[in-house]
Z-matrix of the N, CA and C atoms (Angstrom, degrees):
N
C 1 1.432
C 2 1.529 1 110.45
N 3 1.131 2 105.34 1 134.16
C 4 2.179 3 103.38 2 174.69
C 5 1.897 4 99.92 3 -81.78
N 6 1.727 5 75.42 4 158.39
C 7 1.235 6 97.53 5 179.42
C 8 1.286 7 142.83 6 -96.17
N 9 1.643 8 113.02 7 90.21
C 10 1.489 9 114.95 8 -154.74
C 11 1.750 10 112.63 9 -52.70
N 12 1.664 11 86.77 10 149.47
C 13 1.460 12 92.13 11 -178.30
C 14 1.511 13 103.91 12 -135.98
N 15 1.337 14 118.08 13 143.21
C 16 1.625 15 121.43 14 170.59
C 17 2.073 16 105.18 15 -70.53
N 18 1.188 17 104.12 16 138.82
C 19 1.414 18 96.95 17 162.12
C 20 1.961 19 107.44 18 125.59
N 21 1.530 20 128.92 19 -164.23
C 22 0.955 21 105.60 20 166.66
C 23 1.449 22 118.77 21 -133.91
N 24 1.170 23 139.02 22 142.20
C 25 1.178 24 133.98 23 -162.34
C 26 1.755 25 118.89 24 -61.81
N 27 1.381 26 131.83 25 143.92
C 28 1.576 27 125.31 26 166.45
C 29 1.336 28 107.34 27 -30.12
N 30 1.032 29 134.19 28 -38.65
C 31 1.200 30 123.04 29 -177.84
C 32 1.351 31 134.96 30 -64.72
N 33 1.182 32 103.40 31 -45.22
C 34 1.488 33 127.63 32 -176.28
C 35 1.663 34 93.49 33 -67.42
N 36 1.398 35 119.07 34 -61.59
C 37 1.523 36 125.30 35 -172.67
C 38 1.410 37 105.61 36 -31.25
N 39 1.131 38 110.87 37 -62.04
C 40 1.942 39 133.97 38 -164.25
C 41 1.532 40 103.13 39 -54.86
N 42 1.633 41 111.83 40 -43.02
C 43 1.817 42 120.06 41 -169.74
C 44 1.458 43 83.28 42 -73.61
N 45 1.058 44 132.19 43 -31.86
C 46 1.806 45 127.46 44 -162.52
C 47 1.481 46 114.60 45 -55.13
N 48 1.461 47 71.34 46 -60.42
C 49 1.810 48 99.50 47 -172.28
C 50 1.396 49 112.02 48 -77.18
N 51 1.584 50 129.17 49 -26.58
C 52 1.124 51 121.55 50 153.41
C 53 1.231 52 121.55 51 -67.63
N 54 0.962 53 152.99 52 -27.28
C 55 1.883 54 172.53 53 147.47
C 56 1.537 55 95.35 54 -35.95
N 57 1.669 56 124.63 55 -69.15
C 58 1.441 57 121.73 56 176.30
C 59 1.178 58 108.76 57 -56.59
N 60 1.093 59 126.83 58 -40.01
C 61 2.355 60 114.60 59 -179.23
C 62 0.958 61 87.49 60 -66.21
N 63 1.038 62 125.78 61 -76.34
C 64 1.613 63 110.92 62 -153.45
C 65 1.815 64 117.55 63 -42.47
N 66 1.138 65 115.85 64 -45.43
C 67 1.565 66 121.93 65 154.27
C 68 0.821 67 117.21 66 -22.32
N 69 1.475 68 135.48 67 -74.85
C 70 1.093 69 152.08 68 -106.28
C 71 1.405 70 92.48 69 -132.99
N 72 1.470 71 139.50 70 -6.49
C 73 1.505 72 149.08 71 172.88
C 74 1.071 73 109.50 72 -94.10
N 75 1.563 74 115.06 73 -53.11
C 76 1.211 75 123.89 74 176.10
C 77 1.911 76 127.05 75 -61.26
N 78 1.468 77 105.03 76 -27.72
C 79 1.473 78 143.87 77 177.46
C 80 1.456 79 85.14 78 -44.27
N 81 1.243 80 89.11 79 -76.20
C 82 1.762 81 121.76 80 -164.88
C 83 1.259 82 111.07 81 -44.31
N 84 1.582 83 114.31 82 -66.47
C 85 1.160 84 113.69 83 173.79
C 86 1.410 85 140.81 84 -22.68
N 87 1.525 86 103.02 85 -59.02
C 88 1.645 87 128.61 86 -174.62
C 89 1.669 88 100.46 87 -91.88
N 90 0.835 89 128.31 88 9.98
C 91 1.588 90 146.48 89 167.95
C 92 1.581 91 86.01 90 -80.16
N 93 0.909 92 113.98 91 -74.75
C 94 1.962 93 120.47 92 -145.36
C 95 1.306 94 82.20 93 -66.64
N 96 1.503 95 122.47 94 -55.92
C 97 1.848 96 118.76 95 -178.90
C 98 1.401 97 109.93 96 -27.46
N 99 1.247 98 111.81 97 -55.19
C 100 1.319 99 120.80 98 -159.21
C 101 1.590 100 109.48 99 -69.83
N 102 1.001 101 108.97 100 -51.45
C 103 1.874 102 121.49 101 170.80
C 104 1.638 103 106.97 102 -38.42
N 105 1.423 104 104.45 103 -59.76
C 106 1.572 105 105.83 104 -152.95
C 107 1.888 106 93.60 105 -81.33
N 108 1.216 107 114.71 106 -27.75
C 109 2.065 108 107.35 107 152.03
C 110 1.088 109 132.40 108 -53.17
N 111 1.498 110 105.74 109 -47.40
C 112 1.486 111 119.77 110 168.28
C 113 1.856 112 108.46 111 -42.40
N 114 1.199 113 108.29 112 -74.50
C 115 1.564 114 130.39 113 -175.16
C 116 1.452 115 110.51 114 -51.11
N 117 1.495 116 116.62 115 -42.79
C 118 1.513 117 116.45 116 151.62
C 119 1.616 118 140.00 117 -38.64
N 120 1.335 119 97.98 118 -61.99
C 121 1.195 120 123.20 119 155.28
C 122 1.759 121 137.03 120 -26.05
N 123 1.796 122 91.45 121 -49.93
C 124 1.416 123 111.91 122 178.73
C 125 0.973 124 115.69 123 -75.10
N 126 1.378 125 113.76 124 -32.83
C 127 1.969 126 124.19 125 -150.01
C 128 1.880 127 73.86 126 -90.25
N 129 1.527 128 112.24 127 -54.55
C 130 1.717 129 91.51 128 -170.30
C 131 1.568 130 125.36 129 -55.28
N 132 1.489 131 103.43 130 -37.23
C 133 1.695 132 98.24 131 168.09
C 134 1.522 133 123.54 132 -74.56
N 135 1.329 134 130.40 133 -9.07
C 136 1.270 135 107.76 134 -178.87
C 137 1.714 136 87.80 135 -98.45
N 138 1.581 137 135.98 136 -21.43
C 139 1.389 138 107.21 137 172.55
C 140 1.452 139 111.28 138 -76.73
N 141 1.697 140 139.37 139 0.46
C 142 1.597 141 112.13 140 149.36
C 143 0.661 142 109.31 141 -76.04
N 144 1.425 143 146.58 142 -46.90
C 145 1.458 144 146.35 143 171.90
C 146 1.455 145 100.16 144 -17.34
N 147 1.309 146 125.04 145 -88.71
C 148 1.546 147 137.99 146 179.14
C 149 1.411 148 135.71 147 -36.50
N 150 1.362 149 92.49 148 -35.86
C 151 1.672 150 126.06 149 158.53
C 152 1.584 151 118.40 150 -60.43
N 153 1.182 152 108.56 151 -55.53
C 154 1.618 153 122.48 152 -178.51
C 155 1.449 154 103.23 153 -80.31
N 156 1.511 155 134.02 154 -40.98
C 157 1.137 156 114.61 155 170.85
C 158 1.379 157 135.31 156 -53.76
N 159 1.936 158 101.29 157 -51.45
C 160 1.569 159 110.13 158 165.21
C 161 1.717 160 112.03 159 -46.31
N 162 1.490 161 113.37 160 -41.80
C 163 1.429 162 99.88 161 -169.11
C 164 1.268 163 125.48 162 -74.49
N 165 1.815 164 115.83 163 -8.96
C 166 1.521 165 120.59 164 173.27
C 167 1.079 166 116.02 165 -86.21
N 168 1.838 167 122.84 166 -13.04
C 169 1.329 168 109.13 167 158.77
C 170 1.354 169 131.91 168 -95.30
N 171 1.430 170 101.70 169 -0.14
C 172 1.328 171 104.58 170 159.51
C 173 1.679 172 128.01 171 -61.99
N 174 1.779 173 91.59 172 -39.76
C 175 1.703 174 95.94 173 -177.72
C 176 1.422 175 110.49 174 -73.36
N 177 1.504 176 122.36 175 0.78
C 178 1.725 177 111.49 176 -176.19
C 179 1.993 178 81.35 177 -102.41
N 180 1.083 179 142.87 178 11.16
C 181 1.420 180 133.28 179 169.42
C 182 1.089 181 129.52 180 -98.66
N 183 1.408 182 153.44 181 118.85
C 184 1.607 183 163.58 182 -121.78
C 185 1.757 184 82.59 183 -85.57
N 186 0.885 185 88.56 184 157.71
C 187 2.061 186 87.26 185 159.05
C 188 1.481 187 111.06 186 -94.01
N 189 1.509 188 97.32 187 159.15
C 190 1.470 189 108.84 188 -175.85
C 191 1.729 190 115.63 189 -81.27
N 192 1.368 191 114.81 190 140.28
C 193 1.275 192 139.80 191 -165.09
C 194 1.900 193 117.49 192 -52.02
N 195 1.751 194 83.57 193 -45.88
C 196 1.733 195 112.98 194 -156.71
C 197 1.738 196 93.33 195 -138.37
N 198 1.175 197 106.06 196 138.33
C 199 1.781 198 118.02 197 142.83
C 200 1.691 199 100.89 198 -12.52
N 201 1.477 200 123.66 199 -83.02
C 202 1.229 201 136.09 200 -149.66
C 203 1.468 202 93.26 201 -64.77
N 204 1.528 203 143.51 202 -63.99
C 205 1.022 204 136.42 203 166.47
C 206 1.333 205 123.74 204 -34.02
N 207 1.093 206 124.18 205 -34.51
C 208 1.384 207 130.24 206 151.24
C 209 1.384 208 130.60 207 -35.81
N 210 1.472 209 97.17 208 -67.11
C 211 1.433 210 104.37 209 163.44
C 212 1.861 211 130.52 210 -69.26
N 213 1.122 212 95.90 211 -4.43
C 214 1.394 213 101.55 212 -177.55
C 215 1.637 214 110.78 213 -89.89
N 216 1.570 215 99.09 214 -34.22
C 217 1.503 216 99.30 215 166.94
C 218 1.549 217 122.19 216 -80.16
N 219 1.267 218 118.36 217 10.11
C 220 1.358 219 120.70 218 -165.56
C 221 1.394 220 84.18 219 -96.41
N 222 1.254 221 111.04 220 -60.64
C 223 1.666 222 139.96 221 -167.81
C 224 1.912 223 87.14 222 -37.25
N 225 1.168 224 107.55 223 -69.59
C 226 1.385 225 137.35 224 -142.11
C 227 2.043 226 78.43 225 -71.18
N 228 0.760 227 121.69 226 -60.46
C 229 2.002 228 119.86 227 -168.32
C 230 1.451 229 106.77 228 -57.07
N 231 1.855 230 117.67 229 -67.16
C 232 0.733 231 129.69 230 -163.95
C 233 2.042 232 118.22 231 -81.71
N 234 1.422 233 132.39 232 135.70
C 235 0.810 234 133.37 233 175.98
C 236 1.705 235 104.45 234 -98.56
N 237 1.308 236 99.32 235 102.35
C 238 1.522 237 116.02 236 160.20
C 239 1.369 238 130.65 237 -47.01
N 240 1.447 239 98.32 238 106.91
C 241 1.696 240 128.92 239 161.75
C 242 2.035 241 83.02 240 85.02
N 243 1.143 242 135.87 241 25.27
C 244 1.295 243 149.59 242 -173.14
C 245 1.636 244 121.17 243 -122.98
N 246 1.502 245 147.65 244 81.62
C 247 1.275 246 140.79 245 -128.70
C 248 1.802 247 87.41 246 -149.29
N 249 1.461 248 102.77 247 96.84
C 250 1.686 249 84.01 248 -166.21
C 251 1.984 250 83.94 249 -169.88
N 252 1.375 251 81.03 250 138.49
C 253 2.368 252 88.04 251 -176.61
C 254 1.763 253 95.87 252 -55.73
N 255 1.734 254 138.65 253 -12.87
C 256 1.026 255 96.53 254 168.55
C 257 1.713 256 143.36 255 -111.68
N 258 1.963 257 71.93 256 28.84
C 259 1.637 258 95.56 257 -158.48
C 260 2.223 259 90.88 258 -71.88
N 261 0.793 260 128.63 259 -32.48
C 262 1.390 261 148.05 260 167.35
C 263 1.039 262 108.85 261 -75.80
């Protein structure tokens, strides 16, 4: 007959702890997924945000006359190479 023992064998320990990494890799993994969506996400809503603002003050503005007036109001709305809530 074997000889019972309280407790758990090396074996069992090792499947444990291999069973928890793997958890805990996988955890991880879809963690970072989630971050770099998150951060995606943001940058796309504050550029409609930025987008939709410039475009409602465009619609309270007459239209331009000439080409060059055109560009002067582009010039004049938009802050060049500058994309930020206080460029508006």
């Amino acid at each position: 007959m074997k000889n019972k023992r309280d407790g758990f064998s090396m074996i069992e320990v090792m499947v444990g702890m291999l069973v928890l990494t793997f958890l805990v890799l996988t955890t991880d993994a879809y963690m970072v997924s989630l971050i770099k969506t998150n951060t995606s996400a943001k940058e796309i809503s504050q550029a409609t945000f930025i987008g939709n603002t410039g475009m409602e003050k465009l619609k309270g503005r007459r239209l331009p006359n000439s080409p060059m007036d055109a560009i002067r109001l582009i010039i004049n709305t938009v802050a060049i190479g500058t994309w930020s809530l206080s460029a508006i």
